[in-house]
C-alpha positions in Angstrom: 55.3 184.8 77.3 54.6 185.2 81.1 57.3 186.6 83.2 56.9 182.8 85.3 57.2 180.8 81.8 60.3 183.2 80.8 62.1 182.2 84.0 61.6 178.9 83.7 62.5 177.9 80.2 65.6 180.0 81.2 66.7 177.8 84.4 65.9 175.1 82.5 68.4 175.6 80.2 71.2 175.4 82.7 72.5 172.1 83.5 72.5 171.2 86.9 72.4 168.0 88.0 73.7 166.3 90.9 75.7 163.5 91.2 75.6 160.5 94.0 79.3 159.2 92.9 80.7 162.2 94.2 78.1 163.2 97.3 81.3 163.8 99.3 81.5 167.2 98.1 79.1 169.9 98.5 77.7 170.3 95.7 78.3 167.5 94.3 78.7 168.6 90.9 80.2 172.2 89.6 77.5 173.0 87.3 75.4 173.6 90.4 76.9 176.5 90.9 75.6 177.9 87.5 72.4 177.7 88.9 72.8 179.1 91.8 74.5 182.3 90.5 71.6 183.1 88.0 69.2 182.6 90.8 71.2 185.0 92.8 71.9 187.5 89.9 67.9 187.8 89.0 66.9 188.2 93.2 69.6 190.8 93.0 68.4 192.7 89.4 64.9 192.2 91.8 65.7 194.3 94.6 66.0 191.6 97.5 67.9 191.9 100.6 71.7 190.5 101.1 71.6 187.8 98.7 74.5 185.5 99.2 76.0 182.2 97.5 78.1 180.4 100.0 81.0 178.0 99.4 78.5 175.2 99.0 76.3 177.1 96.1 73.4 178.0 98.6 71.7 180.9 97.8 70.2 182.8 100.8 68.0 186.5 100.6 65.4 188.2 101.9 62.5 190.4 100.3 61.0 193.0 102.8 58.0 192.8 104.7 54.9 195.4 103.0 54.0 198.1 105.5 51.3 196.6 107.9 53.2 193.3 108.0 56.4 194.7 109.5 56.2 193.3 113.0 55.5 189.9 112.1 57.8 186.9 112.0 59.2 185.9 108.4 57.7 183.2 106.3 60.4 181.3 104.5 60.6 179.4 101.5 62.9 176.7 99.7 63.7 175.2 96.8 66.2 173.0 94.9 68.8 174.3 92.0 70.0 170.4 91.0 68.1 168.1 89.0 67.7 164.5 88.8 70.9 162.4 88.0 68.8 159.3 86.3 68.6 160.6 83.3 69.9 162.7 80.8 70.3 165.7 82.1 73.5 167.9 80.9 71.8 169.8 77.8 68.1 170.5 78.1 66.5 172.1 74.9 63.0 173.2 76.5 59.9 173.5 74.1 56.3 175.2 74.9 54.1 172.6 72.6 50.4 173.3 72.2 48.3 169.7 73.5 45.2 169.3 71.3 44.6 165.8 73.0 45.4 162.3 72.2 49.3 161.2 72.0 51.4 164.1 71.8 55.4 163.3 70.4 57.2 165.6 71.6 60.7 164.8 70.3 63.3 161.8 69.9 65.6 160.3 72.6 69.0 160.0 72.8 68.8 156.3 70.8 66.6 158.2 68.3 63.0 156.2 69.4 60.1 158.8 69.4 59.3 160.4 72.9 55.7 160.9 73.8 53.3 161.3 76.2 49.9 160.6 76.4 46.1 160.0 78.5 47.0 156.1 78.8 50.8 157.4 80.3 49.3 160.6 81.9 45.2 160.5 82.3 45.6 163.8 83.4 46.2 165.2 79.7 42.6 164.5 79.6 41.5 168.3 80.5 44.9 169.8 79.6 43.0 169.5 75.5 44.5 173.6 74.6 47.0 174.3 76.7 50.4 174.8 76.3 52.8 172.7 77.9 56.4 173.0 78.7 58.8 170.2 77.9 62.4 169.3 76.7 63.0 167.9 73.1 62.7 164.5 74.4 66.7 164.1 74.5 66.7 164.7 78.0 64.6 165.3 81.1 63.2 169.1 81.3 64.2 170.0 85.4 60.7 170.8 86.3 61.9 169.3 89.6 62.4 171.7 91.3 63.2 174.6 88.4 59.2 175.7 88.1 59.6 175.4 92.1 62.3 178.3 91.6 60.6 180.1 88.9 57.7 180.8 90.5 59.1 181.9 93.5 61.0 184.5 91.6 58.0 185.3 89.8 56.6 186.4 92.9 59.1 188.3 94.2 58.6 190.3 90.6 55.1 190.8 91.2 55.4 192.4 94.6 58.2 194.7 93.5 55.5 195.8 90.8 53.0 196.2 93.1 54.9 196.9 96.4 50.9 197.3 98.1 50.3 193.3 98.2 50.4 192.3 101.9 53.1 189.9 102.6 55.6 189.4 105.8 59.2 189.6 105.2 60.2 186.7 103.3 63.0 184.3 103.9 64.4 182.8 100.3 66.7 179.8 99.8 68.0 177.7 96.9 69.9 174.7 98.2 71.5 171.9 96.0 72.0 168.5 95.9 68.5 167.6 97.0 68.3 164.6 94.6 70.8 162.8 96.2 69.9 163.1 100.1 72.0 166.2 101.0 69.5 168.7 100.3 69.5 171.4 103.0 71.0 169.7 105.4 74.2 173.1 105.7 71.2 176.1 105.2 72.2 178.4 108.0 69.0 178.9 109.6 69.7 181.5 112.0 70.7 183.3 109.3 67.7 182.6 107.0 65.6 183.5 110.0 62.5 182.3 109.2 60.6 179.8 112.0 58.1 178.1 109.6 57.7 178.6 106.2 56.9 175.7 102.7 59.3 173.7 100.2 57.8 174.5 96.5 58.6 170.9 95.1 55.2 168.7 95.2 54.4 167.7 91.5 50.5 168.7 89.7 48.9 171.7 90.8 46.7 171.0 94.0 49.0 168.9 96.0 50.4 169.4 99.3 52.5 167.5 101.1 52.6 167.2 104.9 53.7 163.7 105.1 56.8 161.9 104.0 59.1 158.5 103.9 61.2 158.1 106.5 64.3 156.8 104.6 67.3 155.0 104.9 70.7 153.7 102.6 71.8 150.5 102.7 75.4 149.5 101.2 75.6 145.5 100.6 79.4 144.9 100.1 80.9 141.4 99.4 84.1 140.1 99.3 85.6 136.9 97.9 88.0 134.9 96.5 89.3 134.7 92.7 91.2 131.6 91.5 91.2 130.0 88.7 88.0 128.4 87.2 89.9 125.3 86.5 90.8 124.9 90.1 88.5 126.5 92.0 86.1 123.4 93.1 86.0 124.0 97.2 88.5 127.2 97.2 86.3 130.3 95.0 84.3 132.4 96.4 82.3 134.5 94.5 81.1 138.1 95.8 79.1 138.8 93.0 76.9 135.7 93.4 76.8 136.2 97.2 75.3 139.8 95.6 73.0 138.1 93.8 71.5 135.3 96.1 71.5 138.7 98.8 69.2 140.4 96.5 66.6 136.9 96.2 65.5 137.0 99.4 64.5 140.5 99.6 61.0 140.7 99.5 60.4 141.1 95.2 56.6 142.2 96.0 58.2 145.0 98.0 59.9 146.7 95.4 59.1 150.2 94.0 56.8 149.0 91.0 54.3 146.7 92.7 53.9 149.6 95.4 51.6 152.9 95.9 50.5 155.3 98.5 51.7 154.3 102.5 53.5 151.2 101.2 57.0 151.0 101.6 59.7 149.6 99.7 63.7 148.4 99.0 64.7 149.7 95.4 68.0 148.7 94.4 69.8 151.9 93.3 73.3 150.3 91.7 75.3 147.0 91.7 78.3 146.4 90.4 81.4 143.4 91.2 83.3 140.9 89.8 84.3 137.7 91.5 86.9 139.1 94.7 84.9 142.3 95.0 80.8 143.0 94.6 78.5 145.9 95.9 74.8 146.8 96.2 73.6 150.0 97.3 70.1 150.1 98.3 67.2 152.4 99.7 64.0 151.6 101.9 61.3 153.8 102.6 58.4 153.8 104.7 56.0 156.3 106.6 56.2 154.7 109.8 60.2 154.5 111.2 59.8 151.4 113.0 59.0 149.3 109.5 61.8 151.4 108.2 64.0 149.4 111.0 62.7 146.4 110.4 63.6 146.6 106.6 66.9 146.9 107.8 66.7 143.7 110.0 65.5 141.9 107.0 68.4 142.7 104.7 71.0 141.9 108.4 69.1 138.2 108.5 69.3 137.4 104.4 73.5 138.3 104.5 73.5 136.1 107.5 71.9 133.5 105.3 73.8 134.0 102.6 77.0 134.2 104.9 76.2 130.8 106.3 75.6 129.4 102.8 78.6 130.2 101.8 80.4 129.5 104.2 82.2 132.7 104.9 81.8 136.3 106.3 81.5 137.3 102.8 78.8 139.6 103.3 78.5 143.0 105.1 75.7 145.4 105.8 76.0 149.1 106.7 72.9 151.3 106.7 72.6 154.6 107.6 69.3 157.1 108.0 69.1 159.7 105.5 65.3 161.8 106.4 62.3 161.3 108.5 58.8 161.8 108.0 58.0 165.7 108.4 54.6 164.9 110.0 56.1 164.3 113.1 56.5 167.6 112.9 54.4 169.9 110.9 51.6 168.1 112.7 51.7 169.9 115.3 49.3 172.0 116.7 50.9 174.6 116.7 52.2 174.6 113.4 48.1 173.8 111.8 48.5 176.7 109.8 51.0 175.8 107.4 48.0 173.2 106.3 45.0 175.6 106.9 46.6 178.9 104.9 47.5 176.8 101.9 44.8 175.1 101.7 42.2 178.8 101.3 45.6 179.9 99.1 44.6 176.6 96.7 40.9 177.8 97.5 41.6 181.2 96.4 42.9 180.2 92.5 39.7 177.7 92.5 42.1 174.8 93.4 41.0 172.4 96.0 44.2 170.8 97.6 44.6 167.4 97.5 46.8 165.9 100.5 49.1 163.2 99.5 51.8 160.9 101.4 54.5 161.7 99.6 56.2 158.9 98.1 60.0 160.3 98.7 61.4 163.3 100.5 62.0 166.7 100.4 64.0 169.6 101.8 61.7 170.0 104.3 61.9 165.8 105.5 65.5 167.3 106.7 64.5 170.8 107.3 61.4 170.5 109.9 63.6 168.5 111.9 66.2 171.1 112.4 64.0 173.3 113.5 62.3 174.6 110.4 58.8 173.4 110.2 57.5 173.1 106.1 55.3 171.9 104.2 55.5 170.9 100.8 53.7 173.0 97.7 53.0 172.1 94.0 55.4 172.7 91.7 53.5 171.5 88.9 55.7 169.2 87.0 54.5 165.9 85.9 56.9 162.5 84.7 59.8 164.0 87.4 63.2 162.4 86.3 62.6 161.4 83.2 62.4 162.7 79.3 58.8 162.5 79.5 58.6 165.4 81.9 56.2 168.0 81.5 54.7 171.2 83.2 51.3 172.6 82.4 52.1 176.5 81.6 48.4 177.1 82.8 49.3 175.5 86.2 52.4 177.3 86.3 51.2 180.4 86.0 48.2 179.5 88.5 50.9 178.6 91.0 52.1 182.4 91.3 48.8 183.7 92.0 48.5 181.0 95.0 51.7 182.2 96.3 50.3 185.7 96.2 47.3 184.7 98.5 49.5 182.4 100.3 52.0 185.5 101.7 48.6 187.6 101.9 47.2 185.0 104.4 51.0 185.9 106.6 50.3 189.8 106.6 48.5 189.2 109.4 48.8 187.3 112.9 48.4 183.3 113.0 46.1 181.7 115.6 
């Protein structure tokens, strides 16, 4: 087993998912910090540089720069410790199955209904016929997202303590939780990670890159009405949860998540929940370009007036809030065309060619460029994110350490 593969069936195993109900708290959920202290422990057993875990289970370092790279600036790197919280999550049993084609089962669900994958769910199984693959026992999802992401940067660090003559710059390393829920890095000390450019690992199939994200937003519906009793409530009820409901009808249906792809956005309902006095919906709306995200947001203000003149009554009120932007506002730069360029021969380098893809959510870096932290976002190979049918390719894991290898290589030396 491959020092990568070790690592990552090893982070796996610790549960560490986030939690939106309690987002209030940083991290959100306690088991994050489980994460973040084996992280920390195996950059320590590594050799790198004042590894920390703050209050907030961020884990900062540093790994030294090799000798002809000493005067140049740091290139930094970040990942996520939390996984996904919809779906299971809390005990992850991770499996290396061999794929020899066709439908592969790789284990039963909580209810006890076979959990597969195959070419008509994933055609990209089609030239994966030998490999070994990486996956949970189908009882819960596997934490590919982001855990490879982490695993292979620790990998790396591994590899240039064995071999201490690879060229690389000094190289700024954090691990930051609650990504999955919006928070992401948004208290990473930067000054202190010191590092003025640098890539997320936390794209998905080997070969992507990601310099282009939603722009995102929250919106909580809230509605509030009045109970009395159904045998007298002719001209006097009013019910919140049906002021929910008749809300949600006149937002756009073609607009939602599954009739959408590449630069279309979207309004996904996340939750609901009410009874007749009180009733909530709590939304999201994403979109490449910012000014269709506002627009969304006038949509759902007009449909509560609608359904508040229906009515009646002021039952209905809107509240939404930005959460990211899109990082190609930023990493578009001029300046900044080498975060594109050197990943792209790094991908070259393994025999890779990168694919570029508008990246249908956020990442680390959505929040991160626009504090002053320009990044790009680099594969971390998993496949079925945020669900039991997650899978990572150990052949593309692996391959992922040697691009990093290139990709620090390409920093030993000045940028344009």
């Amino acid at each position: 087993m491959s020092d990568v593969v070790d690592r990552f069936m090893r982070y796996c195993r610790v549960a560490s998912q986030s939690d939106p109900l309690t987002a209030d708290s940083v991290p959100s959920t306690k088991s994050q910090f489980a994460m973040a202290e084996l992280v920390a422990e195996d950059l320590r057993e590594l050799g790198a540089e004042d590894v920390s875990v703050d209050e907030h289970a961020y884990v900062v370092a540093h790994w030294p720069a090799s000798e002809e790279a000493q005067d140049l600036p740091a290139l930094g790197f970040c990942c996520h410790i939390d996984t996904a919280w919809q779906s299971w999550g809390d005990v992850v049993t991770p499996q290396i199955r061999r794929y020899e084609g066709g439908r592969l089962v790789i284990g039963r669900g909580r209810d006890g209904e076979e959990v597969a994958v195959s070419p008509q769910t994933n055609p990209q199984l089609e030239h994966m016929a030998g490999w070994d693959i990486i996956c949970s026992d189908g009882s819960s999802l596997l934490g590919g997202d982001d855990k490879a992401g982490i695993a292979m940067l620790v990998s790396l660090l591994a590899r240039l303590r064995e071999n201490p003559r690879l060229p690389h710059p000094r190289l700024a390393l954090s691990f930051v939780p609650d990504e999955e829920i919006g928070h992401g890095a948004a208290l990473l000390d930067l000054e202190r990670f010191g590092s003025p450019y640098g890539y997320t690992i936390d794209a998905g199939p080997l070969g992507e890159f990601c310099y282009e994200t939603f722009n995102a937003a929250e919106v909580k519906v809230r509605a509030r009405g009045l109970s009395v009793h159904t045998g007298t409530a002719k001209g006097i009820m009013i019910n919140a949860s049906e002021a929910i409901m008749r809300f949600h009808q006149l937002i756009p249906a073609q607009e939602r998540p599954e009739y959408t792809e590449g630069y279309d956005g979207f309004y996904y309902l996340e939750r609901m929940s009410g009874n007749c006095e009180e009733a909530a919906a709590d939304y999201i709306i994403r979109d490449h370009d910012q000014e269709k995200v506002e627009a969304r947001k006038e949509t759902m203000r007009l449909a509560a007036a609608l359904v508040n003149q229906a009515m009646g009554s002021e039952v209905l009120t809107v509240e939404a809030s930005d959460q990211y932007h899109n990082l190609a506002d930023v990493v578009c730069r001029p300046e900044y065309a080498h975060l594109i360029e050197n990943a792209r021969k790094a991908y070259a380098s393994i025999g890779q060619e990168m694919r570029c893809i508008p990246m249908r959510g956020g990442t680390d870096g959505s929040q991160l460029s626009f504090r002053g932290f320009p990044c790009a976002n680099l594969s971390a190979c998993y496949y079925n994110a945020h669900g039991v049918r997650e899978f990572v390719p150990v052949p593309e894991l692996e391959a992922m350490v040697d691009m990093l290898q290139e990709l620090v290589a390409l920093y030993s030396r000045p940028q344009a």
